[in-house]
N, C-alpha and C positions, 0 to 999 in steps of 0.2 A: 586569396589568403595563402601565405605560406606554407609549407611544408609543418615547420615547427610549432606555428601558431593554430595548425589545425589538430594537427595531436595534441595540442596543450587545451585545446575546446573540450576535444573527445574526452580525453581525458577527465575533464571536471563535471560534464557530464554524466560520464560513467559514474564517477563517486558522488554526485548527489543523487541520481538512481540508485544505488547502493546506499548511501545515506537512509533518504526514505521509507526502503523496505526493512533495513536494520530498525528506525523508530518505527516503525507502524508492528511490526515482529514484536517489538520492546513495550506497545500501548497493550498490543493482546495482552500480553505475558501480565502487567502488573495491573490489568484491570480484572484476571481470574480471581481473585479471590471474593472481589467484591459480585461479580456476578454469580459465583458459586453461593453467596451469603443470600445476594436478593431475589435467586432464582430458586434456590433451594436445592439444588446441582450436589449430586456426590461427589468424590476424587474421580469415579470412572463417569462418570458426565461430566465433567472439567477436560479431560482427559478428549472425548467426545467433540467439546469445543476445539481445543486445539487442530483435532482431524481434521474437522469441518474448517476451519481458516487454511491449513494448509493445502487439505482437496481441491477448495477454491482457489487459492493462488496459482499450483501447479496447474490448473484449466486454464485458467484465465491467462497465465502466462506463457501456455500454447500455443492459445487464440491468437494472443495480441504479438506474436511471433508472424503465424501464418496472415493477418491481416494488414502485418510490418510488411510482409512479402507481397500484398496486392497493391495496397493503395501507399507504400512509402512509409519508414522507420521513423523518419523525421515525425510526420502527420501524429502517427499510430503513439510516440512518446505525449507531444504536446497534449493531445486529446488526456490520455492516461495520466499526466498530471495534473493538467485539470478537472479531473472525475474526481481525483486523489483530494485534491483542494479544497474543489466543493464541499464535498463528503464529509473530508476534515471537521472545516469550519462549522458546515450546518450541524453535523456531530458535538460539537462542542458550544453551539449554542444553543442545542437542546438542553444540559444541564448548565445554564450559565444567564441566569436569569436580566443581565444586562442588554442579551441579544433581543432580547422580547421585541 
């Protein structure tokens, strides 16, 4: 592969990595209100959620840093998109009564 064609790889990679975290940042965000309704959540347990999602991200994306550094960057993304996918989808055919 080229010089050019491989930074133009990296590149779109990067921005759908960035992509994903931007929506998945964007799904928390406007499904608060409804879990604050169904849960019964104050503002500062709303608030509490957010911690909690971003505590987990920053660890997680530690981890998947230092385990890019064992077993290979390339491995350690495909896996994480795939967790992401799964997750996704099976998330969303828990309320989507089609998936049944």
């Amino acid at each position: 592969m080229n010089s050019a064609r491989a930074r133009w790889t990296a590149l779109s990679v990067l921005c759908i990595g960035t992509l994903m975290t931007v929506l998945d940042e964007t799904i928390v965000n406007v499904a608060l209100p409804v879990m604050q309704r169904e849960l019964g959540f104050t503002q500062a347990g709303v608030s509490w959620v957010i911690n909690a999602y971003l505590l987990a991200y920053g660890g997680l994306l530690i981890f998947a840093g230092r385990l890019g550094d064992l077993i290979g960057h390339r491995r350690v993304l495909l896996i994480g998109v795939s967790v992401f996918t799964v997750a996704s989808v099976s998330a969303g055919c828990r309320r989507t009564p089609r998936c049944s």
